[in-house]
C-alpha positions, 0 to 999 in steps of 0.5 A: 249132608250130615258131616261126620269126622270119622266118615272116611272110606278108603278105596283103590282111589283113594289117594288119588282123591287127596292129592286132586283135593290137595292141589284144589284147596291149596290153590283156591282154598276151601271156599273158592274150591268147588267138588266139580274142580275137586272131582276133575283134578282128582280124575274121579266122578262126583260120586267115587268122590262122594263115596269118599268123602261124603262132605266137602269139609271133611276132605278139606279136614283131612287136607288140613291133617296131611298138611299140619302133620307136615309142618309139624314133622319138619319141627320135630326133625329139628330135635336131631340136629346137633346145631345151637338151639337159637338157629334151631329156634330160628328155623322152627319160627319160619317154620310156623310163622310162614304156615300161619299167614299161607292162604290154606292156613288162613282156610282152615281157621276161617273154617273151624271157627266159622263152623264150631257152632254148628259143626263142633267135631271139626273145630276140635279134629282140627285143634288137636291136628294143628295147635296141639300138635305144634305144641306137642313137637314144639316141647319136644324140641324144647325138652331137647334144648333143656338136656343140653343145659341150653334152655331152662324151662319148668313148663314145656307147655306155657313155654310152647304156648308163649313161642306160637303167640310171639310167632304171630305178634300182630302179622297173623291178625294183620292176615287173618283180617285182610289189612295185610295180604302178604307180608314182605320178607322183611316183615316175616324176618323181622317176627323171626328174629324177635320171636327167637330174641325175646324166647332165649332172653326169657330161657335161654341158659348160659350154655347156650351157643 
């Protein structure tokens, strides 16, 4: 099948479909996961699922927004809350540094890269889901800290792109190249906490808590 990005149609199933797929993807990802266990996780034929989503990597796309979106809203959240921006800072590494190195993580990359050739559309809806997302709410919790005369950053963007990088040091590689399968806690408490260090060594004000 041709795989269009913007070939999605809605029905009464609908919901139904994504949320069988959801369970199927973030159980066996999108290699290990076959239409014939979508389809009977979701209760649906094959074809109510084809009429759907007429090919397997765009519902895995659209997993693949529901689940950044997530991310990136529990992130965003941190922007209202009134505590010193280095437990805010905290919070938003765990945040990225835990769905960095989850197996659906690791999916989706393995995915969009392994298809950008053939199938560019993908690659590109799945950057602007995920990375630039994350970096549009990371600035937003960034220009937060900025008001507030805790962080002094003149570019939101670099700072943003600096904070997902320390978030992966070398733990992402380590996952994405199956040296590591997963990280203790030590090891992800340890990335958390040098993230947040260096970061408000490099912007932190002297009006941070």
């Amino acid at each position: 099948m041709n795989a269009d990005v913007g070939t999605i149609r809605k029905g009464r199933k609908f919901d139904q479909v994504i949320e069988g797929a959801r369970n199927v993807f973030l159980r066996d990802g999108f290699e290990g996961a076959s239409v014939d266990d979508i389809a009977r996780e979701a209760g649906v034929s094959k074809a109510t699922l084809y009429s759907y989503f007429p090919d397997k990597r765009i519902l895995f796309l659209e997993i693949c927004k529901e689940q950044c979106l997530k991310q990136a809203d529990a992130a965003f959240d941190l922007e209202k809350c009134d505590k010193p921006i280095d437990e805010l800072l905290t919070v938003a590494a765990s945040i990225l540094v835990n769905f960095l190195i989850s197996p659906f993580s690791q999916s989706i990359h393995r995915l969009a890269v392994g298809e950008s050739d053939r199938f560019p559309e993908l690659a590109r809806a799945f950057y602007k889901s995920g990375p630039e997302l994350g970096r549009e709410r990371l600035k937003i919790l960034f220009a937060a800290g900025v008001r507030r005369g805790e962080l002094n950053i003149d570019d939101l963007d670099l700072a943003a792109d600096q904070f997902a990088a320390l978030c992966k040091t070398d733990i992402w590689v380590r996952v994405s190249f199956h040296v590591t399968s997963v990280p203790t806690q030590a090891e992800i408490d340890k990335i958390i906490a040098g993230t947040v260090d260096m970061f408000m060594a490099r912007y932190g004000s002297q009006n941070a808590r």
